[in-house]
Each structure stands twice: as C-alpha cells, then as structure tokens.
N, C-alpha and C positions, 0 to 999 in steps of 0.2 A: 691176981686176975689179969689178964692179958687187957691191952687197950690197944685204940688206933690215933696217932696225933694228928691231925690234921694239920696242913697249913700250907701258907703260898708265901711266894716271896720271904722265906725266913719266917713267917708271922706264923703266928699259930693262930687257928681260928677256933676251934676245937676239941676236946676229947672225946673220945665213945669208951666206955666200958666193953667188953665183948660179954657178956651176959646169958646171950640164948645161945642154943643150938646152932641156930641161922641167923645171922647179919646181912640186910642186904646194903647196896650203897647203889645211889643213882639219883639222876636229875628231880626224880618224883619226888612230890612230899610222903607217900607213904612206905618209904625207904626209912630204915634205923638213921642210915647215913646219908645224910643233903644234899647233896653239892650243886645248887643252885648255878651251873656255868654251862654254856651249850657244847662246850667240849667234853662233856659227862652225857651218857648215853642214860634213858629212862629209867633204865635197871641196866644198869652198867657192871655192878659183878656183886658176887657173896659169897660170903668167910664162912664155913663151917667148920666148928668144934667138934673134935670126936678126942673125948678122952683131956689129955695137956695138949693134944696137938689143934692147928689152926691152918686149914688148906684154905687158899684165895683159888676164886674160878672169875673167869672172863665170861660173860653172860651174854659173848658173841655181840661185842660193843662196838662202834661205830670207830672209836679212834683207838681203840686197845688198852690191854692194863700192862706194865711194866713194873717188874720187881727188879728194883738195882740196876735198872736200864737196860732190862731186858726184859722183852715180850715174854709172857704168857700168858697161856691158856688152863691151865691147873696146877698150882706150886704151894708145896707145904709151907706157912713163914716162918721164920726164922727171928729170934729174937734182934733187936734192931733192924730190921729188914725195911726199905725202903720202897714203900708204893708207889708209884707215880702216874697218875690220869689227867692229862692234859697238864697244864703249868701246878697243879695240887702234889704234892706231897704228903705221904702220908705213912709214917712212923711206928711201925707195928713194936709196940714193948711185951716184953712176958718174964715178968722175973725167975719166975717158976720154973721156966724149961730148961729142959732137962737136955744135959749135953751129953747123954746117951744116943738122941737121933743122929740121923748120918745128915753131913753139913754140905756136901759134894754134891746132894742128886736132886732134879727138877722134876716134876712129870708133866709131862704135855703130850696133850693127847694120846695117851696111854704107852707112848715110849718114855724110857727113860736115859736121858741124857747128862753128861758131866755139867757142874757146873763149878768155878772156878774157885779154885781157895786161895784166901789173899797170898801175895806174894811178901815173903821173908822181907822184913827191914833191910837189911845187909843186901839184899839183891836187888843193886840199879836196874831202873826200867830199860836200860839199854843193854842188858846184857845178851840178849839173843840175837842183838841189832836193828836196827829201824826199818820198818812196813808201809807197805800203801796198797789199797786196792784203787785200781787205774781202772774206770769205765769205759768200755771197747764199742758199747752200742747204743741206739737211742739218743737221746735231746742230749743226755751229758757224756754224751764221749768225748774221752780226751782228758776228764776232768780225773783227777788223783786223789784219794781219800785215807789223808796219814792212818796210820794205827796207834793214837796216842795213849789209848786206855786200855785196860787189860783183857775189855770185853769190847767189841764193837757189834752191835746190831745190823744186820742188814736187810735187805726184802722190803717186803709189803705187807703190814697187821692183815690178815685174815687172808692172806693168799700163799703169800712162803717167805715165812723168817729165819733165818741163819745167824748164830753168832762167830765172833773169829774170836778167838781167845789166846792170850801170849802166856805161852808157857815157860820153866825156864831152857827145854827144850827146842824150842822154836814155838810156831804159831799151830795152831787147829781150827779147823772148821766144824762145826755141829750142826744139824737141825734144829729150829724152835720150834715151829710150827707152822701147818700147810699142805693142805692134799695134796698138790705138787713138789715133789722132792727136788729140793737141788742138786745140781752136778757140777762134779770137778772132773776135771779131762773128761766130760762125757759119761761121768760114772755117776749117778742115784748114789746121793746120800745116805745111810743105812742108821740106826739106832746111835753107832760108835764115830765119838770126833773122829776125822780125819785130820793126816798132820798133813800141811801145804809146801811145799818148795816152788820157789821164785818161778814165776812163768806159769804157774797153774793157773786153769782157766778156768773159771766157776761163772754158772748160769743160773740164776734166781729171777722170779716171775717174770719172764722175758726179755732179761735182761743181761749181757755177757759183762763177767769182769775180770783183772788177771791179778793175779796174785804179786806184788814185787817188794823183794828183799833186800834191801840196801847194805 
C-alpha cells in the first residue's frame, strides 16, 4: 500500500497510509495530511489513486509543490519520489509499483514534458562542461547562477516555470508551467526541451537570462 513520509529537517514527523481515492494535504485540519506551517497553503494540494498509480496536483498554492525540485502542477509519483512544500519533505513509498509505467514523463498542465533520468555512475557531472545562467535584467543583473545539479528550476510558481536539465549531450531547456511561455532567442517555448548553446538568451516572467557554457 503506498504511503507519504513526512518530515523536516531529517526528522520524520509522520506517516499517512494512502487509503482513499483522494488525499488531501494542507494547512486545514480537515486535510487527511496536516501541515500545521504557514508555508502550506489551506488545501495546498491532493494525491489521487486510480488503479496502482498515484497522481499529486497543486491545488493552485500559494508557495508551490515540487517533486525532486521541481515545480508542478500535475505529476504521476514515482516510487521514492520526493515532495517538497516549504522546508517539508515528503517521501512518497509504493512497494507495489509496477516498473512497467514510463519514468521519463511529467504532466503539467496538460502538456507533457521530459523529465530527466539519473545520470550513469560512470559519467562525471562534468562531462558536457560547466554552466551558468547570467541575469541580464532586473534587481539581479550581473549576478551568475552555476548549473550544479542536473535539474535547475527557474521562474516564478504560478506564473512561468522552466527547468534546465544537463544531459550527456549538453544542456536543455523545458517548460513547467505558466500561461506565459518562455523564450529562447525570442522563440515560445513549445511542448519539446529545447537544447541551449552558450549565448542563448531566455526570457522567463519578465525577466532576461543568457545562457553560458564554460
């Protein structure tokens, strides 16, 4: 039977069963799931069961919900899959599942986008070479933001999210989610990553950045 771990700081506060149909999770008390912290929205989001599978929804929350450090807004989970709402963590287990579903794809808001499969042991994190997006407008221009991890988030929850993902091809750009599409050179974002080379210039909620490949 699938469950969610709760927990902050390392600590586990929690288990939930997943049980019903519908899970909800939110600041309220009459949420399945508590979370008593003002960085949880009143009904902040909920897990529907259909079948072995387990879809998480953003319930259009105030600070966003993240799977693996990255924004969504509707994503099937994945056994070990990691939630994150505000400093909470939270540990989706399913012994059950079935590794017949496909482990690559998110949905948000009704597109579907790549999402990243770990990278081979054998292949150092440097092998495509080292990244930064460099902030060109706004309060933090000037400032440089490494590409340390294999996914970086970037944007605004509820306005326009973009991940950058390091492939062992080079890097990609994607949408997460956001009536506003971002653009590279000026191009709308479409369904499919885009791949990035040094100098590209991506605009997310009003905000320009360039792309640089060391």
């Amino acid at each position: 039977m699938p469950k969610m771990i709760v927990s902050i700081d390392g600590v586990v506060m929690k288990e939930v069963q997943l049980t019903k149909d519908r899970t909800t999770l939110g600041r309220r008390p009459y949420n399945d799931i508590v979370i008593d912290n003002l960085a949880v929205s009143g009904e902040h989001a909920v897990m529907q069961m259909s079948g072995a599978d387990v879809f998480l929804e953003d319930l259009n929350s105030t600070n966003g919900t993240y799977v693996n450090g990255k924004a969504i807004k509707k994503q099937q989970l994945q056994n070990g899959d990691t939630v994150e709402i505000g400093k909470y963590k939270i540990k989706f287990v399913n012994d059950n599942f079935s590794d017949k579903h496909e482990k690559t794809m998110v949905i948000n808001s009704g597109a579907v986008v790549e999402q990243p499969a770990p990278a081979p042991a054998a292949a150092p994190a440097s092998a495509v070479g080292n990244a930064a997006i460099k902030v060109m407008s706004g309060a933090a221009a000037g400032r440089e933001v490494p590409l340390v991890k294999v996914v970086t988030t970037i944007g605004k929850p509820g306005v326009a999210v973009a991940a950058i993902t390091r492939r062992p091809h080079g890097y990609v750009v994607a949408l997460v989610e956001g009536a506003t599409r971002p653009t590279v050179n000026s191009k709308p974002l479409g369904t499919d990553a885009v791949d990035l080379r040094h100098g590209d210039l991506i605009e997310l909620a009003g905000t320009q950045m360039q792309f640089i490949q060391k």
